[in-house]
N, C-alpha and C positions, 0 to 999 in steps of 0.2 A: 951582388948584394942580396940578402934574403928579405924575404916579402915582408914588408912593412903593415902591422895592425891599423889599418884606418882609425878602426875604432875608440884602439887606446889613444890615438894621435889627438883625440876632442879635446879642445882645452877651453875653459869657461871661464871667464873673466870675473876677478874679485866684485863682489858688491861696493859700491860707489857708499862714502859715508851717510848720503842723502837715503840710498835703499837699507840701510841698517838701522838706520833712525827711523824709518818708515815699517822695517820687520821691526824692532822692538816696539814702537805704535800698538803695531797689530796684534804682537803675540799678548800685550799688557792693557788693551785698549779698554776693559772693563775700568781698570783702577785709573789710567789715564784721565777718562770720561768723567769717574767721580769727583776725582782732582778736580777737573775744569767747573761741571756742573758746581761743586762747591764754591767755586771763585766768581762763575759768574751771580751766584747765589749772592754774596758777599759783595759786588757790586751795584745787583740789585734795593740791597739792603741800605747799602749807601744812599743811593739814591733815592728811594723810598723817603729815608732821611730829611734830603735836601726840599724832597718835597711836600713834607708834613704838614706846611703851614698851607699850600696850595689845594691839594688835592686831598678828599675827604676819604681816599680807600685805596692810599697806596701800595698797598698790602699787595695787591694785583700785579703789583711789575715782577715780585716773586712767585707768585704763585703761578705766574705765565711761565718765567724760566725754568720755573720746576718742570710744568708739564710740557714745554716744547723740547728740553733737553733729558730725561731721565729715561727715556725710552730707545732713540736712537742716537748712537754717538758719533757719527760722519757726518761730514759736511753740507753732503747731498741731503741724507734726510732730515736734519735739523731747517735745511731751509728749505725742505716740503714742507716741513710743520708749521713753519715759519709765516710760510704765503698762506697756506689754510688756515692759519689763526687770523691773517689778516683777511682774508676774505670771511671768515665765521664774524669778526670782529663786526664789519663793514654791514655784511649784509645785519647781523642781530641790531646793531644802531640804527639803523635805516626804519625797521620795522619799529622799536621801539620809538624813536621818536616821532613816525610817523601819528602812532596808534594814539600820545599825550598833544600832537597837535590837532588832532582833527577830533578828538573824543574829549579834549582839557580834563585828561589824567584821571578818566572815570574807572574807579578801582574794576569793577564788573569787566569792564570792556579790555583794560587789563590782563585780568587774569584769563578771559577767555583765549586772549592774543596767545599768551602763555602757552596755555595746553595745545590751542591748535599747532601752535608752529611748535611746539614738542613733539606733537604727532608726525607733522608732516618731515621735519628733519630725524625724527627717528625712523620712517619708510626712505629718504634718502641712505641713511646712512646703511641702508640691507644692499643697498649695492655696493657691490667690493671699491669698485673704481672711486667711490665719491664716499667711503666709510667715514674718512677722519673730517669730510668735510660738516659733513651731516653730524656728528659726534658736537663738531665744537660750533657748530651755528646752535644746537641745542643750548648746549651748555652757556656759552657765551649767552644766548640771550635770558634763558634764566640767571643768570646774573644782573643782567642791565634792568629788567624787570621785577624781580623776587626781592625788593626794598619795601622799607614803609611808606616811604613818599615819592615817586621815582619824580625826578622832574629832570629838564633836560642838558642843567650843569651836571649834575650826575652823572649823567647817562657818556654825558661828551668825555668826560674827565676820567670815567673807569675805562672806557676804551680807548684814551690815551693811554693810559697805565700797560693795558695792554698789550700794545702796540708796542712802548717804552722794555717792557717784558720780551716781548718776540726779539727788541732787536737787539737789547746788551747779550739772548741766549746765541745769536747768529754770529755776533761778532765774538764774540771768545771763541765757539768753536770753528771758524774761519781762520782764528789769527792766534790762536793759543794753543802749540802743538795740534795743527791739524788730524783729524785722522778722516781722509780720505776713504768714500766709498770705491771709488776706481782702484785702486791702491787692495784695499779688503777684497775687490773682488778677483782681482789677479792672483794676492797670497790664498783665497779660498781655491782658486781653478788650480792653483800647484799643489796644495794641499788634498786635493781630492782624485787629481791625477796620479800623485804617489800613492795615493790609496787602489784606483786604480792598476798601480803596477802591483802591489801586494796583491789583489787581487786575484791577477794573471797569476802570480806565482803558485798560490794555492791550486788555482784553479787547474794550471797545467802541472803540477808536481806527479813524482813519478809514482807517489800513492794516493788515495785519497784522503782528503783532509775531513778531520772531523766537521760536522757540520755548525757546532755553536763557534769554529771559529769563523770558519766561513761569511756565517752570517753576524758574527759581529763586525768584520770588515767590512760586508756590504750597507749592513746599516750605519755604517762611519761615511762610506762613498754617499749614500742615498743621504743626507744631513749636508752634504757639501754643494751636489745639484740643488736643495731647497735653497741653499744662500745664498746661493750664485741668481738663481733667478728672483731674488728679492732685492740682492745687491746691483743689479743691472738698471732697473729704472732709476735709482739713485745717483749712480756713476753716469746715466745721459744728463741727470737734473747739472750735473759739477762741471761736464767740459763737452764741450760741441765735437771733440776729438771719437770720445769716446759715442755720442750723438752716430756719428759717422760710419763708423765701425761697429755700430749695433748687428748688420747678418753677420761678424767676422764671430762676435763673441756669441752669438745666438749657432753657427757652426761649430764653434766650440765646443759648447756645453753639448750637441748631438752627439757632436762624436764622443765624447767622455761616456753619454749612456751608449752608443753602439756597441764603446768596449765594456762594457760592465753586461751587455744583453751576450756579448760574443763570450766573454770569458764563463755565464753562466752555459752556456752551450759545448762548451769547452767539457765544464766539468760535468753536467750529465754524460760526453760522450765515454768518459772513462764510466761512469756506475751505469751505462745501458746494460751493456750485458760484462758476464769476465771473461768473454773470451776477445772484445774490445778493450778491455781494460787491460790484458796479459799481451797483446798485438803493439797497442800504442805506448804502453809502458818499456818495449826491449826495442824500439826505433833508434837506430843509431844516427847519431845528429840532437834529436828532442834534445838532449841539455844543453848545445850550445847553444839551437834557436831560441831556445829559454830564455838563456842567461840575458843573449843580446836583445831579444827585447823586450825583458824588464828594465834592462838597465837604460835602452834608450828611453822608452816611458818617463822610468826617475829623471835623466837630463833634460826631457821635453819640460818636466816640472820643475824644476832648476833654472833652467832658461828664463822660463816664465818669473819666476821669482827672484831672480838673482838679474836678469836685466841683458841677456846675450842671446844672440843669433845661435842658434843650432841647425847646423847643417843635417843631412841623412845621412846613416852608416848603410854603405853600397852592400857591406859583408852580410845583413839580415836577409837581403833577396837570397843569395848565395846558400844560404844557411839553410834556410826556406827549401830551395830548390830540392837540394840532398835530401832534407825531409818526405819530401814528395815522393822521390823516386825508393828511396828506402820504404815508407809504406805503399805503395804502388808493390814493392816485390814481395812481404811483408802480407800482405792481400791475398796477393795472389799463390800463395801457396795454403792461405786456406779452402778447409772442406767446404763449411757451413761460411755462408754469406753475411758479415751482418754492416751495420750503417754508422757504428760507432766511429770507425777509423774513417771515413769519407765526411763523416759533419765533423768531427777532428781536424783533419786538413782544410777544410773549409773554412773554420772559426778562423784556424791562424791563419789562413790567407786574407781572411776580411780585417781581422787587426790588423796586420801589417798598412793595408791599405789606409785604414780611419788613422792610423798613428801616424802615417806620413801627413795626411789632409789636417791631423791638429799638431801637428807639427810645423806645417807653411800657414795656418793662422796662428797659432804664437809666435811664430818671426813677425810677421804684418806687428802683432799687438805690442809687441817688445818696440819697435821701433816709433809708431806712433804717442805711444805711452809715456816714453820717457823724453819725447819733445814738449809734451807737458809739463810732468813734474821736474823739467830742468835739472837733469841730474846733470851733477857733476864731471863724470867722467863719460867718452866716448862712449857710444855703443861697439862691445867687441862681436865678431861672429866666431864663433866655436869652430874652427878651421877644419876641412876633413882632408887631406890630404893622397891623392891617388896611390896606391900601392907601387913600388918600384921594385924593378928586378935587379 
């Protein structure tokens, strides 16, 4: 029998209705978001309503919804926002009713409460870690304070509102078309891996690519690392899963820049000099090692996104191999020595390597992932099949 392509043998398993519902989420999740924010808008507003005759500034239950949900649209970070307004909430009432029990609401003593703790929660909020806390302990307590009269049914009753505000924005976006930060952050790391394999293509193609394209790809990769490292503390806030396997996806995202460091090494080694660039350019082999490891890159991103086991294509060492020995002969029959075709062989030896290692933590993350969000269907593995004779 003749030799069977491993390669082409990979077979990827349809996306489960749950992961389709989840990509159009993602791909739409602007308008999504505004949908929801309007609905929980419109709850709020209800509610407000019902409590006109109670509460003297109900106004706040919207205006809380507005600010806890119009910024970020996942799970995870609406309920950062969520506990930070309660904590901003908690701490500014504490202070304010302190300052009307012990001073009996002396305007002076007041207003100086005001600026100091505007000052001191605006020197909090310089620290990145504690920004949003620092932001809305401000804000929050210039609210609870910045009245004509404040006295302490006020005070109790706007940060009810509050509160009431934080939690209709948490539960809409809990339970009304989810949109997952763990979920955003998997479609970003496939999204940015395929960027990645474009990358590689440019990077190793058999001429040199101009550079504004170059560098518009790399700057689409470099936007997809910023999201992924924003989207990670959010997706630990959403499930103890992802808690867990924090070095798995922290491994990830290195290696994603290894290859973006290795592919730009790549392509200097072709414009070092042209007689590296006329050497590495007439290697017999370079297009198939090419091909297959772009293409395994795009599956690794696939995987990731579409929800299956990808095994390694055995044929890339192979490929590889040939490569070496053809530049090794290649080399050696030049005059003049140069370093192009040796940090050439290098680069793709160190890809191959980071693309296997984020290769076996996308299997880990595919598998623990979708014990999560319950998907419907099996986990398949992308089967590779041994060659037969």
């Amino acid at each position: 029998m003749p030799d069977v392509d491993a390669h082409d043998q990979t077979v990827a398993s349809p996306a489960s209705r749950r992961d389709r519902f989840e990509a159009f989420l993602y791909r739409h999740h602007p308008w999504v978001h505004a949908v929801k924010t309007g609905f929980a808008t419109i709850i709020g507003l209800l509610v407000s309503w019902l409590m006109d005759s109670q509460s003297s500034h109900p106004e706040w239950i919207v205006i809380t919804i507005v600010v806890v949900m119009t910024m970020i649209p996942n799970v995870g970070g609406v309920l950062q926002r969520s506990l930070y307004r309660l904590i901003a909430t908690c701490v500014a009432a504490l202070i304010a009713l302190a300052v009307m029990y012990f001073t009996d609401s002396n305007p002076l003593v007041i207003a100086i409460t005001l600026v100091v703790g505007v000052m001191i929660f605006t020197t909090v909020a310089q620290h990145r870690r504690f920004r949003q806390i620092g932001v809305m302990c401000a804000i929050t307590l210039a609210v609870l304070l910045e009245v004509g009269e404040p006295d302490e049914g006020l005070i109790l009753w706007r940060g009810l509102d509050i509160l009431i505000g934080a939690a209709i924005a948490l539960l809409v976006t809990r339970f009304v078309f989810p949109i997952r930060a763990s979920r955003q952050l998997r479609f970003h790391m496939a999204d940015t891996i395929d960027g990645l394999g474009r990358l590689f293509t440019l990077a190793a193609a058999d001429e040199e690519t101009a550079e504004v394209d170059y560098e518009e790809v790399e700057d689409k990769v470099a936007r997809g690392f910023m999201a992924q490292r924003e989207l990670l503390p959010l997706a630990m806030i959403e499930h103890q899963v992802v808690r867990n396997n924090k070095a798995c996806f922290q491994s990830m995202m290195r290696s994603q820049r290894a290859i973006f460091g290795l592919s730009r090494t790549i392509r200097r080694a072709y414009s070092h000099t042209s007689l590296g660039e006329q050497t590495i350019a007439s290697l017999s082999g370079l297009a198939n090692l090419r091909s297959r490891v772009t293409t395994h890159v795009h599956e690794i991103a696939g995987s990731i996104r579409e929800g299956f086991v990808l095994m390694p294509d055995p044929e890339i060492s192979a490929a590889h191999s040939a490569m070496k020995v053809a530049m090794k002969q290649a080399t050696r029959e030049l005059e003049t020595q140069t370093m192009s075709p040796q940090a050439f062989t290098f680069a793709m030896e160190q890809i191959i390597v980071v693309m296997d290692l984020l290769r076996k933590d996308a299997a880990r993350i595919v598998r623990d992932l979708a014990n999560v969000h319950g998907s419907d269907e099996p986990i398949d593995v992308a089967t590779t099949p041994t060659p037969q004779s």
